[in-house]
DOTI-20479 format. One record per residue (C-alpha): residue number from 1; x, y, z. Coordinates in Angstrom, 2 decimals. Example, Ala and Ser with C-alpha at 12.3 -4.5 7.8 and 13.67 -1.06 7.14 Angstrom:
   zaba         X         Y         Z
      1     12.30     -4.50      7.80
      2     13.67     -1.06      7.14
***
This chain:
   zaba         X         Y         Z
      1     41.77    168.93     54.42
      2     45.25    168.45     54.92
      3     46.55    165.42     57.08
      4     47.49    167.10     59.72
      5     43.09    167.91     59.93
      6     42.59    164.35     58.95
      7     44.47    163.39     62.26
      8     42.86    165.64     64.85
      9     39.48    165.07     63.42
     10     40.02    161.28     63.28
     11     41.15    161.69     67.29
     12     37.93    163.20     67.91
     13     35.76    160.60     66.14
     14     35.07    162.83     63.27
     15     33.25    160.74     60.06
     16     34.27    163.21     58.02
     17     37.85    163.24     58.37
     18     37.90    159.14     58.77
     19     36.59    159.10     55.28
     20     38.86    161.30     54.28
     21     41.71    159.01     55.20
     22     40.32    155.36     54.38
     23     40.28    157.31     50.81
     24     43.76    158.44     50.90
     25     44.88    155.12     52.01
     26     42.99    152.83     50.82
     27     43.62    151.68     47.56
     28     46.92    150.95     48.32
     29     46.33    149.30     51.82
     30     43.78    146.72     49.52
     31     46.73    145.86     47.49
     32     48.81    144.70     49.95
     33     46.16    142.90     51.60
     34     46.03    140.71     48.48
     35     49.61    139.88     48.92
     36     48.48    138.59     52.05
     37     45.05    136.92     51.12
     38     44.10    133.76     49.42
     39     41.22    136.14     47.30
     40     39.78    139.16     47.26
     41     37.13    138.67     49.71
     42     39.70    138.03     52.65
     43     41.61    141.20     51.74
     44     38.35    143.17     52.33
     45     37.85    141.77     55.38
     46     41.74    142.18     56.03
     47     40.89    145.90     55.27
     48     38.11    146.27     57.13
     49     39.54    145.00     60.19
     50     42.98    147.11     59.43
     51     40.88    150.47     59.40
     52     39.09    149.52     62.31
     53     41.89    149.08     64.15
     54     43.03    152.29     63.09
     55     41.01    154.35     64.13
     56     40.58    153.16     67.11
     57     44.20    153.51     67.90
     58     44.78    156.79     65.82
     59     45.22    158.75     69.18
     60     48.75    156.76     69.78
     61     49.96    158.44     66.37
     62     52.62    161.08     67.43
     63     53.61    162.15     63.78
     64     56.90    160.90     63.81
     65     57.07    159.25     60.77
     66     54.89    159.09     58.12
     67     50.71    158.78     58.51
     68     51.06    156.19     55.31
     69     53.39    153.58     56.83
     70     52.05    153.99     60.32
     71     48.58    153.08     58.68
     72     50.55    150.19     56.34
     73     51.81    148.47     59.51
     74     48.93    148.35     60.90
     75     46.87    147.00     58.07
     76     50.42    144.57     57.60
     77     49.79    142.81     61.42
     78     45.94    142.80     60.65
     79     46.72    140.37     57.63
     80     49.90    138.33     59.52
     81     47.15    138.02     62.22
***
């Protein structure tokens, strides 16, 4: 699936394709939510919350810019929050 797929099927509330990009992302999204946490259970919850919040607001993506740091700021305010 390319990420152009992983976008429309994450707009329609595909599982499949939301999967498919918490695994692309999220490795890297849990390491900066440990710059933000005091341990590692807070930056799963930070992560949790970040990908929650994603996908529920992956229909205001309009490709300009990357998916990655459009997903990173996201996750970013989650942990300032």
């Amino acid at each position: 699936m390319n990420e152009a797929e992983i976008i429309e099927g994450c707009k329609k509330g595909d599982r499949k394709s939301q999967e498919q990009l918490y695994r692309e992302f999220s490795r890297k999204m849990f390491g900066i939510c440990l710059g933000y946490a005091k341990d590692e259970d807070d930056a799963k919850d930070i992560l949790q919350e970040g990908f929650i919040k994603v996908f529920h607001n992956i229909h205001q993506f309009n490709g300009e810019g990357a998916l990655g740091g459009w997903v990173r700021r996201i996750i970013v305010n989650t942990a300032i929050d």
